[in-house]
VEXDREN-2710 file (C-alpha; in Angstrom, 1 decimal):
% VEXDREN-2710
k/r/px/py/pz
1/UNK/94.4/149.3/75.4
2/UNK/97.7/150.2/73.8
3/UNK/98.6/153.9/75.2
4/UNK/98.7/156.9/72.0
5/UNK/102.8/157.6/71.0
6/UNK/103.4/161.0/71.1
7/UNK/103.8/162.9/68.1
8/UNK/106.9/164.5/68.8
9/UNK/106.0/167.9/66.5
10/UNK/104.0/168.6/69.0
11/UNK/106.3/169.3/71.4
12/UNK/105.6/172.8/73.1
13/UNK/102.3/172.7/71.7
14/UNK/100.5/172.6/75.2
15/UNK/102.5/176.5/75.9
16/UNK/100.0/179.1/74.5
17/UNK/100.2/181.9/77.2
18/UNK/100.3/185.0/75.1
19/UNK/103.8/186.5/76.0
20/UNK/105.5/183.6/76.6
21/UNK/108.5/183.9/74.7
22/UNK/109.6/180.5/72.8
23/UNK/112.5/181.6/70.4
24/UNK/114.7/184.9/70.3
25/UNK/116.4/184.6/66.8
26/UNK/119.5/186.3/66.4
27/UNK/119.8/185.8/62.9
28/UNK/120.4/189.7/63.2
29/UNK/121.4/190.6/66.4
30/UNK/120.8/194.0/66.3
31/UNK/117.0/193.1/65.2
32/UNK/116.5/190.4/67.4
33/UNK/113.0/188.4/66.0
34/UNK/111.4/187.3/69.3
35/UNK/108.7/185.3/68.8
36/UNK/105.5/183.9/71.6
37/UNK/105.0/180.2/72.0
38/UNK/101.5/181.2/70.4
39/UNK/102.7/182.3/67.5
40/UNK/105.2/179.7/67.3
41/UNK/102.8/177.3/67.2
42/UNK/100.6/178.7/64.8
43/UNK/103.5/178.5/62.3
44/UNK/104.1/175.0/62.9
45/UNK/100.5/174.2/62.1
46/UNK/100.4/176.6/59.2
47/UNK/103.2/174.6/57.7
48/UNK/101.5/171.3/58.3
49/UNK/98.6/172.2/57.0
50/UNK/100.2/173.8/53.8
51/UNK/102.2/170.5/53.1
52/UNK/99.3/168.5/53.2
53/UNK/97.7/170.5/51.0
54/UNK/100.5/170.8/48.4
55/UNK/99.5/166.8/48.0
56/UNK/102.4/165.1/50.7
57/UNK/101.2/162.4/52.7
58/UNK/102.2/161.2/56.1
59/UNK/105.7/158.7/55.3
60/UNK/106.9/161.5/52.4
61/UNK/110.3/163.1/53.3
62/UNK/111.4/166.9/53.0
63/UNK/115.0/168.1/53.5
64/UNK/115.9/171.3/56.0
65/UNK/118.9/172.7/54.7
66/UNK/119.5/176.0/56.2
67/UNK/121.3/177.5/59.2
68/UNK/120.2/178.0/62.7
69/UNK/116.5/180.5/62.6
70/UNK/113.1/180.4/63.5
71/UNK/112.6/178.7/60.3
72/UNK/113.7/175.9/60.8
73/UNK/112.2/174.8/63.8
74/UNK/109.0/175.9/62.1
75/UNK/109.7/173.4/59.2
76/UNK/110.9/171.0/61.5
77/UNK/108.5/170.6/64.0
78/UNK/105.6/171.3/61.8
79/UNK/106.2/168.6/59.3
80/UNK/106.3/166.2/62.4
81/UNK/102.9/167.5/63.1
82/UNK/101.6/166.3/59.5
83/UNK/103.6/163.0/60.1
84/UNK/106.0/164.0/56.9
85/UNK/109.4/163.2/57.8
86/UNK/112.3/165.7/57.6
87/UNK/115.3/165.2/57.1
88/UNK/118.6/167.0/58.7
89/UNK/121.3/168.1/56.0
90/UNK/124.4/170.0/57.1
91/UNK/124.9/173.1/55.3
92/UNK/128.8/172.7/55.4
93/UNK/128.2/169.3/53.4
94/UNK/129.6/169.2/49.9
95/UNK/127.5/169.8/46.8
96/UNK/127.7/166.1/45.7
97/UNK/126.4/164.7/49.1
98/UNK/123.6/167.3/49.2
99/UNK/122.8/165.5/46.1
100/UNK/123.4/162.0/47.3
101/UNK/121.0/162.6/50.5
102/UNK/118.1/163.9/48.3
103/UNK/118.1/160.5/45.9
104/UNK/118.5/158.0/48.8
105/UNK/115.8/159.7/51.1
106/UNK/113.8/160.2/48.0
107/UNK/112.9/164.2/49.1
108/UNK/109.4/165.9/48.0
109/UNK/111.2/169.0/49.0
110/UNK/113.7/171.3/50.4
111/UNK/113.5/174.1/52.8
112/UNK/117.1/176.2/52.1
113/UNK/117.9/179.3/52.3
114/UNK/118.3/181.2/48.9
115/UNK/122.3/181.1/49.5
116/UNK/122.1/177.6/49.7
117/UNK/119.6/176.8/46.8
118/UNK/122.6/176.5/44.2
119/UNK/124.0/173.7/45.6
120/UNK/120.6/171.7/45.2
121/UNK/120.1/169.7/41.8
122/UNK/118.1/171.6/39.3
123/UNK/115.3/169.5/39.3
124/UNK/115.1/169.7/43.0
125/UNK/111.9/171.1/44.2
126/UNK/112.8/174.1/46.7
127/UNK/110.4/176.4/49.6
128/UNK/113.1/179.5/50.1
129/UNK/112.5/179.7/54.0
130/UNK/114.6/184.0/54.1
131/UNK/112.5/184.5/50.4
132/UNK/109.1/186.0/49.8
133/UNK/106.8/185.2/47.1
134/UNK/105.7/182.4/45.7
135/UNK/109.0/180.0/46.5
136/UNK/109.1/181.6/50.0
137/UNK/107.9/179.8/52.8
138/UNK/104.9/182.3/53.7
139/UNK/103.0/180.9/50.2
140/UNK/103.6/177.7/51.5
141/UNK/101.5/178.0/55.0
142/UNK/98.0/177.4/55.4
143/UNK/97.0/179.4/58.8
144/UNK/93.9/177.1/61.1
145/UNK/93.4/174.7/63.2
146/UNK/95.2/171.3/62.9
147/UNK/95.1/167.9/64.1
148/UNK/98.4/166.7/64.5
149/UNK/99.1/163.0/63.0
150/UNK/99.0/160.1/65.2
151/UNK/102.2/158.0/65.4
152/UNK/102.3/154.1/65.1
153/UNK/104.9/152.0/67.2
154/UNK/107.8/153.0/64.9
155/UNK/106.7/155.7/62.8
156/UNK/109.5/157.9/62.2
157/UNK/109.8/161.4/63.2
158/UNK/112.8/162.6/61.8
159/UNK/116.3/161.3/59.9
160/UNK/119.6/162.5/61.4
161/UNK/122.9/162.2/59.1
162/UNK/125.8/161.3/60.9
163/UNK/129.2/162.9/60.8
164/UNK/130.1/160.5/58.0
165/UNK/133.9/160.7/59.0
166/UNK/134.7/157.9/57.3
167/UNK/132.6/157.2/53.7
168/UNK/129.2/158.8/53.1
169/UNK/127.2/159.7/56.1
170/UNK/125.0/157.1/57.6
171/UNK/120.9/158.0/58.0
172/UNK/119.6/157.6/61.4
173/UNK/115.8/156.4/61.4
174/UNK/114.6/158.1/64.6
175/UNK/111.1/157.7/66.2
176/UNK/108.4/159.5/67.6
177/UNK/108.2/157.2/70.3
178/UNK/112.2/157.1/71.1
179/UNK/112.6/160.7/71.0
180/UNK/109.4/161.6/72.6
181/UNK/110.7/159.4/75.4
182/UNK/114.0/161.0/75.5
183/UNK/112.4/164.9/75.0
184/UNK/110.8/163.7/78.3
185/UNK/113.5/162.2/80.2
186/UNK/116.4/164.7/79.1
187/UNK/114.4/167.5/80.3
188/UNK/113.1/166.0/83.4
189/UNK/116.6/165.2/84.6
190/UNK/118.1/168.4/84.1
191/UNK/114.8/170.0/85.4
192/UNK/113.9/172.4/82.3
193/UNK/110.6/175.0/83.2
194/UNK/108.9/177.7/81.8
195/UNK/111.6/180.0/83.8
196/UNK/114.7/179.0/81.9
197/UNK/116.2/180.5/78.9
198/UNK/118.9/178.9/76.8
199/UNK/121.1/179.7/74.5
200/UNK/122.1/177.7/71.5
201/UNK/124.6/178.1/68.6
202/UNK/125.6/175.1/68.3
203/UNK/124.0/173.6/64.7
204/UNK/120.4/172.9/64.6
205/UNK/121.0/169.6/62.2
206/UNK/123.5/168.2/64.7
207/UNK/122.3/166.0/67.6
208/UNK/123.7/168.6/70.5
209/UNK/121.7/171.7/69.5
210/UNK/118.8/169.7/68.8
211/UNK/118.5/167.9/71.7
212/UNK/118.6/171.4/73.3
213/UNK/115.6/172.4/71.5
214/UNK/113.3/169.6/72.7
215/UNK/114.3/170.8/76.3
216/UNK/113.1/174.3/75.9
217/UNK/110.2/173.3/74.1
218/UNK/109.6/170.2/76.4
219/UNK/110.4/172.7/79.4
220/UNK/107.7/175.4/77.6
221/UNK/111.3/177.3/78.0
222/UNK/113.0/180.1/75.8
223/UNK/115.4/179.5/73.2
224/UNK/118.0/182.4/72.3
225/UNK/119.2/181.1/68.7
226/UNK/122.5/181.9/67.3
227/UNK/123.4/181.4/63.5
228/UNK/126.4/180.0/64.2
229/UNK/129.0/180.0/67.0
230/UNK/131.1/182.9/67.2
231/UNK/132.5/183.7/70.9
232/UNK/132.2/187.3/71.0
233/UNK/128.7/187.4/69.9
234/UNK/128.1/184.7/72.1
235/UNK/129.2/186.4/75.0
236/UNK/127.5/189.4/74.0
237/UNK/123.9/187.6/74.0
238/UNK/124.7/185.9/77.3
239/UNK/125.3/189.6/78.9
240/UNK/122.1/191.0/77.0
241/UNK/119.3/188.1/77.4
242/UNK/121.3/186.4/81.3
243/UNK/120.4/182.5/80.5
244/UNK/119.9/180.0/82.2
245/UNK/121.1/177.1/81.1
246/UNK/124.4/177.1/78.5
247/UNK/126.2/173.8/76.6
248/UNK/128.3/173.0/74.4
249/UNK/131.7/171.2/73.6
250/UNK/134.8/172.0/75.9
251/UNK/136.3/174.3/72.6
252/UNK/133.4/176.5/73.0
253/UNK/133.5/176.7/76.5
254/UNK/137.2/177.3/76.3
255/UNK/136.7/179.7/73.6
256/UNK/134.0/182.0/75.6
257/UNK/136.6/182.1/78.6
258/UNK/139.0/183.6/75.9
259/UNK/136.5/187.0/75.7
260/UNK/138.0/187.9/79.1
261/UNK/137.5/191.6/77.9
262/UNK/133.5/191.2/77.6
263/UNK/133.3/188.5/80.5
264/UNK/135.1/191.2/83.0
265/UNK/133.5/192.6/85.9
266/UNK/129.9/191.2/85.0
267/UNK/128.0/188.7/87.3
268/UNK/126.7/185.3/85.8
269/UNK/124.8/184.2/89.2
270/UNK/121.5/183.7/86.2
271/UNK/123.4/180.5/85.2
272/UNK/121.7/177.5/86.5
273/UNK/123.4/175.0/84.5
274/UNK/126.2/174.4/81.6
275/UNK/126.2/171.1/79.8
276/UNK/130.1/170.2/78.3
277/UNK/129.6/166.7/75.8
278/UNK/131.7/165.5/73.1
279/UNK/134.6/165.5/74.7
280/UNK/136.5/164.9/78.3
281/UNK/136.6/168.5/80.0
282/UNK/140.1/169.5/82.1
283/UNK/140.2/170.2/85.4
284/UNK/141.1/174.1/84.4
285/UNK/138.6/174.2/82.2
286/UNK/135.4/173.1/84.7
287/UNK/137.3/175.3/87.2
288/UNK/137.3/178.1/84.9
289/UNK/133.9/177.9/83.8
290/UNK/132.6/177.3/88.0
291/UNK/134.0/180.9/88.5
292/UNK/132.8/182.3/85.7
293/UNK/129.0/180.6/86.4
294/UNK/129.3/180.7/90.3
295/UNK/125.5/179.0/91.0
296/UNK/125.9/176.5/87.8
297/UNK/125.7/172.6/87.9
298/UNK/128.1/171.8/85.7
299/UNK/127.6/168.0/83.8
300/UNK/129.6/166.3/81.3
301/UNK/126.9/164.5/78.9
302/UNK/127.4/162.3/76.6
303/UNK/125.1/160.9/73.7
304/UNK/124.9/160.1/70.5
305/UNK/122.7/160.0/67.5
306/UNK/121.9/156.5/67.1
307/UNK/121.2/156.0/70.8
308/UNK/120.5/159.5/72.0
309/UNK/121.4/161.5/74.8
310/UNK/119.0/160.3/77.6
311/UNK/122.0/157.4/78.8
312/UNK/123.5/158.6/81.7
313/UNK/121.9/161.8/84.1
314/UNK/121.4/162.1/87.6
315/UNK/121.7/159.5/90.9
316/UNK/118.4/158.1/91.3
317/UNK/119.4/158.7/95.2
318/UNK/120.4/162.0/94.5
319/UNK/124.3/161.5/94.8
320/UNK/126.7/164.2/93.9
321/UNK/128.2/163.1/90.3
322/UNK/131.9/162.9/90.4
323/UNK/133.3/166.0/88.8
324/UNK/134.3/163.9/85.5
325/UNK/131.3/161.5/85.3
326/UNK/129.1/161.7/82.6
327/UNK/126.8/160.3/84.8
328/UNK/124.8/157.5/86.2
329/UNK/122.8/154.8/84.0
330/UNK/119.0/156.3/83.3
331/UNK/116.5/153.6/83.8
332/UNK/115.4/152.2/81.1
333/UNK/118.8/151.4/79.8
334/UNK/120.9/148.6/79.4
335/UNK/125.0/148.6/78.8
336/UNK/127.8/146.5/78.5
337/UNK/131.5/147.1/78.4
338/UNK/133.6/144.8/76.0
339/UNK/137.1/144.6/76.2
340/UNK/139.8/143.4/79.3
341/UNK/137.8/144.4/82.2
342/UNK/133.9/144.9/83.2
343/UNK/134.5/148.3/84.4
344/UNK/136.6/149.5/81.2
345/UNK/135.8/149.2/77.3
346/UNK/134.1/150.2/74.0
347/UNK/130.4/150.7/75.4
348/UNK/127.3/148.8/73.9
349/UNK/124.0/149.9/74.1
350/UNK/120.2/148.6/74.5
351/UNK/117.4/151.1/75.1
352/UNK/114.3/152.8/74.2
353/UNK/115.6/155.9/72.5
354/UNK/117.0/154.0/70.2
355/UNK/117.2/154.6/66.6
356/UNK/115.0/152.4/64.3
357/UNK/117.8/151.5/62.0
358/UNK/120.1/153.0/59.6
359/UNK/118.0/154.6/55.7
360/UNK/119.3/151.9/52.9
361/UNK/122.1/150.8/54.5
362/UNK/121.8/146.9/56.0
363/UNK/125.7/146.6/56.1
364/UNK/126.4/149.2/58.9
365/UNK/123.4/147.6/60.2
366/UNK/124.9/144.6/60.3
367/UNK/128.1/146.1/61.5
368/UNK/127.2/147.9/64.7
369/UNK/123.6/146.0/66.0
370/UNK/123.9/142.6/66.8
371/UNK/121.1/139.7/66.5
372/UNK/120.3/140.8/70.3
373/UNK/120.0/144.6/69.7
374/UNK/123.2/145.8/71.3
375/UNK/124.6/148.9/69.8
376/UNK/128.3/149.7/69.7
377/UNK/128.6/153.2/70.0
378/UNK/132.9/152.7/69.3
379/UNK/133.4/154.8/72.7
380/UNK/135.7/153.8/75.4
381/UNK/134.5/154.5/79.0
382/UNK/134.8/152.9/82.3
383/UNK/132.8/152.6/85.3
384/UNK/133.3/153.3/88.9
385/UNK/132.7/151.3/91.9
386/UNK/129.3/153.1/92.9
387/UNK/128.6/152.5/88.8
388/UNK/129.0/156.3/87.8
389/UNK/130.5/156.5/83.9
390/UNK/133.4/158.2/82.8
391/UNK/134.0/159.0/78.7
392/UNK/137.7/158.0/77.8
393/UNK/138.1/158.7/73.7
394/UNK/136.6/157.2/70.5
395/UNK/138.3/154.1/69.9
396/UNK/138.6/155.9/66.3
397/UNK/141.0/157.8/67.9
398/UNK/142.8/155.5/69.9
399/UNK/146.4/155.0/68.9
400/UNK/149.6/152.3/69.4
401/UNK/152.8/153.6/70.0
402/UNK/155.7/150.5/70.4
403/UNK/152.3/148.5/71.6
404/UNK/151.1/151.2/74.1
405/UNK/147.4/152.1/73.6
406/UNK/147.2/156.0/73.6
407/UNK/143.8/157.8/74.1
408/UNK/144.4/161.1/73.2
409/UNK/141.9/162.8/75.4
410/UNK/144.0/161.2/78.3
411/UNK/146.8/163.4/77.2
412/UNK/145.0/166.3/76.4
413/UNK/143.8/166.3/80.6
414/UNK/147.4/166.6/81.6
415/UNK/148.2/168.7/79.4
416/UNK/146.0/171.2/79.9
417/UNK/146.0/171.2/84.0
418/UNK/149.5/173.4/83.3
419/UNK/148.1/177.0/84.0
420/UNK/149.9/178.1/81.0
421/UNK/147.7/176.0/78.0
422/UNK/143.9/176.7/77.2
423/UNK/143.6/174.3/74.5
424/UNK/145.4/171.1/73.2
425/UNK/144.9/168.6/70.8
426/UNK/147.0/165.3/70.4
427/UNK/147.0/163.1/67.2
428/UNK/149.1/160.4/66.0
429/UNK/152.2/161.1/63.9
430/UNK/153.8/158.1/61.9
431/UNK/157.0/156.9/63.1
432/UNK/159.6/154.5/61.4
433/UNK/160.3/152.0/64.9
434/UNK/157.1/152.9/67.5
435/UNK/154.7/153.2/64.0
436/UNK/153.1/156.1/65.4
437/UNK/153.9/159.0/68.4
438/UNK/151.9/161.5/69.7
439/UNK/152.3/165.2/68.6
440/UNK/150.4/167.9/70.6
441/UNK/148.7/171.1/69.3
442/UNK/148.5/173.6/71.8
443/UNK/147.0/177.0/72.6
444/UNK/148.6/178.8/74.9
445/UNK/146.8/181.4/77.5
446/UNK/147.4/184.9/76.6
447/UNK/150.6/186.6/77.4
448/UNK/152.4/183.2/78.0
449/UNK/155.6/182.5/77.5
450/UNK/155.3/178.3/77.5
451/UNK/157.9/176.6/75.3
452/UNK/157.9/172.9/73.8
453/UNK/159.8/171.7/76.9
454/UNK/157.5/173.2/79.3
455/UNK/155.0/171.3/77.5
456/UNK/156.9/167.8/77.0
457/UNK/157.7/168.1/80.7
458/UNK/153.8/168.5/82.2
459/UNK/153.2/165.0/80.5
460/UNK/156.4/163.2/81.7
461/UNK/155.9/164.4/85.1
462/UNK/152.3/163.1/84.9
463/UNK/151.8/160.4/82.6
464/UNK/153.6/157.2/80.8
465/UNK/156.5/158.2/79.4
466/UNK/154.8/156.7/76.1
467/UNK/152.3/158.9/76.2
468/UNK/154.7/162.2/76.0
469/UNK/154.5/164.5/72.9
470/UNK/157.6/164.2/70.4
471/UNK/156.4/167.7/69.2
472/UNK/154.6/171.0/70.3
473/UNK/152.9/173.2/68.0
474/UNK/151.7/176.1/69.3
475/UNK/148.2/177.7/67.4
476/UNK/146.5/180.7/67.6
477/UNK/143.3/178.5/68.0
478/UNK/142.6/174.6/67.4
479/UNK/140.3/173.5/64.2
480/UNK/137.0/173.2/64.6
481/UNK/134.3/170.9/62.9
482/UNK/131.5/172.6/62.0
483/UNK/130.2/171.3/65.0
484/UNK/132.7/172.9/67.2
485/UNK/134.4/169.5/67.5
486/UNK/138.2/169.5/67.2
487/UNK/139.4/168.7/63.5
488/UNK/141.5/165.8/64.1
489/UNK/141.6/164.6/61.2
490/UNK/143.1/168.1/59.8
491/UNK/145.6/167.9/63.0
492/UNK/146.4/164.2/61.8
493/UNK/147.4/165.4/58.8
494/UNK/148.9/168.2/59.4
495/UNK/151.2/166.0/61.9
496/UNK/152.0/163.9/58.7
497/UNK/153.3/166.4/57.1
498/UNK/155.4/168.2/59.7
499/UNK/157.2/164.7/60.6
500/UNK/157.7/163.9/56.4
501/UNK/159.1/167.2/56.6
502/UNK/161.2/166.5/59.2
503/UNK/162.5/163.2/58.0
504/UNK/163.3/165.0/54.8
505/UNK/165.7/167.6/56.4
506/UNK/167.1/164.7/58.4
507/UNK/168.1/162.7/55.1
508/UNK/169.2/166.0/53.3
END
């Protein structure tokens, strides 16, 4: 008999204690909405039942389009429960690829928020999820019992938009079975229970903070929810709600250290772990944040949305993970490195929380899967003798200099081991002869008084001379993505511009 997929809606469905907290929303922090697990649920059922009932059928799609709130998770999670598919959109997105999503998913409807509901098409039906009345989402739910869909081998559960950083973005077809697997195996590896609390501000639409989600809800845990990420407020709602378990990308982290007036003289013994992905983490950095979180397992993670986060966790044995490992292969995975070495190379990818394919799109299918289901995920990473992983740089990123290979996050490590730098960022800046150099943005710790050369020399005293930054430019604080990634691309550019300007002077 072929075992029942889970229908991943239903995660946290099985937590009905009355008290049991499932989400704080700090939408309004000085009104915090705090809302029980049976509550919670009852809203996710209310909204399946009320789609059903507005004439969508298992297969349909519906967008969610609004920022982080209790809201959305309702939406998300209770369409799941009907089997109707939603669909992730980034509110940053610009108006013409909000519209370019709706007609290649083929949406029934969108959940926005009324500041948002301008940028859908006219004709675009819309539920107002912060409205009341008859658009608001409280007309839409139908309060009862309900009897969540039942999944087939690769029904889908949900479609994830990547970060489309070069073209449109691409529509990951994800499943209840592959994300129900990796709900269970994320959460069982960094051991999430009813006693944690975690907070989140990273996006709800982006693979980091939702992955986050299905630990708490796997967990029958506590989510504090943030609108956005802002480090003052975040800092704030770590010293009012003391959780458990933190992550992010090493700017956040390096950002929260920066609130050294709200951090002082308080005790964060409450933090069991803080999760860093997206990027390699300094030695300062995971230094800095051990003192600040003196009982916290910190782990590098790594994932991505096409073949999830539940790669690499734990030592089946128990092993201490090296302090940059992004761990050790989960079982149930396969990987291969191509390029000069077994050990080192752009990392391909079989396993089962794979994505079913890309939406409409049979090229990039083409492109990344091969006729034997490998995945290239395009990110460099080598291996270590005992076979722990270690993340290196997109090979997006990568670039030659007079035929040297530079990986910028290499560069970024050394340079911000000096005591003096919080933050840098190193792009690629064209170049008559070498046809590109590296350039270096840097944020400097408070009150120093670093110069260019200070700078130039911590990478030429520990580094390949090739790898040393023509030019320094010191920010108040590095881009961000709207997913607290670094903005390369803006520093790429901007390094364009400041060497064009250059050149000009030069020929003047």
């Amino acid at each position: 008999m072929t075992a029942r997929i889970p229908n991943l809606g239903c995660l946290g469905r099985t937590f009905n204690t009355p008290g049991h907290v499932a989400v704080i929303d700090l939408g309004n922090p000085a009104e915090p909405r705090s809302v029980h697990y049976p509550t919670y649920n009852a809203a996710c059922d209310a909204v399946a039942r009320g789609l059903l009932e507005r004439g969508l059928v298992a297969g349909d799609r519906v967008g969610v389009y609004c920022s982080n709130r209790l809201e959305f998770l309702e939406v998300f999670y209770g369409a799941m429960r009907a089997g109707i598919v939603p669909v992730m959109m980034g509110i940053l997105q610009p108006k013409d690829t909000i519209a370019w999503i709706i007609e290649q998913t083929a949406l029934k409807l969108v959940f926005c928020e009324q500041g948002l509901k301008p940028n859908l098409p006219e004709t675009t039906p819309a539920v107002i999820v912060d409205a009341d009345g008859e658009t608001g989402l409280s007309a839409l739910k139908r309060p009862g019992d309900f009897v969540p869909f039942e999944p087939e081998y690769d029904s889908t559960a949900f479609i994830a938009y990547t970060s489309g950083s070069t073209g449109r973005p691409k529509g990951a077809l994800l499943s209840h079975r592959a994300h129900s697997w990796v709900a269970k195996t994320i959460s069982e590896d960094r051991y999430f229970s009813p006693e944690d609390t975690m907070i989140v501000a990273a996006p709800l639409y982006h693979k980091h903070a939702m992955n986050s989600i299905k630990c708490v809800l796997y967990g029958g845990s506590t989510v504090v929810l943030l609108r956005k990420f802002e480090a003052k407020t975040y800092v704030e709602a770590v010293n009012r709600y003391k959780p458990t378990v933190t992550a992010g990308v090493p700017t956040i982290f390096a950002m929260i250290l920066q609130q050294r007036d709200l951090l002082a003289g308080n005790d964060y013994s409450f933090v069991r772990l803080a999760t860093m992905g997206g990027a390699p983490a300094s030695d300062q950095l995971i230094d800095s944040v051990a003192e600040l979180f003196p009982n916290a397992q910190i782990n590098l993670i790594f994932g991505i949305t096409e073949t999830s986060a539940a790669l690499f966790g734990r030592h089946p044995e128990g092993l201490a993970r090296p302090r940059h490992s992004i761990g050790y292969p989960i079982a149930g995975n396969e990987f291969r490195l191509v390029g000069d070495s077994d050990d080192f190379g752009t990392l391909h990818v079989r396993g089962p929380g794979m994505m079913s394919g890309y939406l409409n799109n049979p090229e990039e299918m083409a492109r990344r899967i091969d006729g034997d289901g490998w995945y290239n995920t395009g990110d460099i990473v080598r291996r270590d003798k005992l076979g722990w992983y270690y993340f290196v740089g997109r090979s997006d990123d990568m670039f030659t200099s007079s035929g040297h290979n530079i990986y910028p996050a290499e560069v970024e490590l050394v340079l911000e081991r000096h005591p003096d730098i919080d933050q840098a960022a190193v792009v690629p800046a064209p170049h008559e002869t070498k046809h590109t150099v590296p350039y270096a943005f840097v944020v400097k710790r408070h009150g120093s008084a670093l110069t260019e050369n200070d700078a130039q020399d911590q990478v030429l005293k520990n580094a390949p001379p090739y790898q040393y930054p023509r030019k320094v430019i010191f920010l108040d604080a590095l881009p961000m993505t709207n997913v607290g990634k670094i903005d390369r691309r803006f520093l790429e550019a901007e390094a364009a511009r400041l060497q064009k300007s250059e050149a000009e002077k030069e020929q003047a």
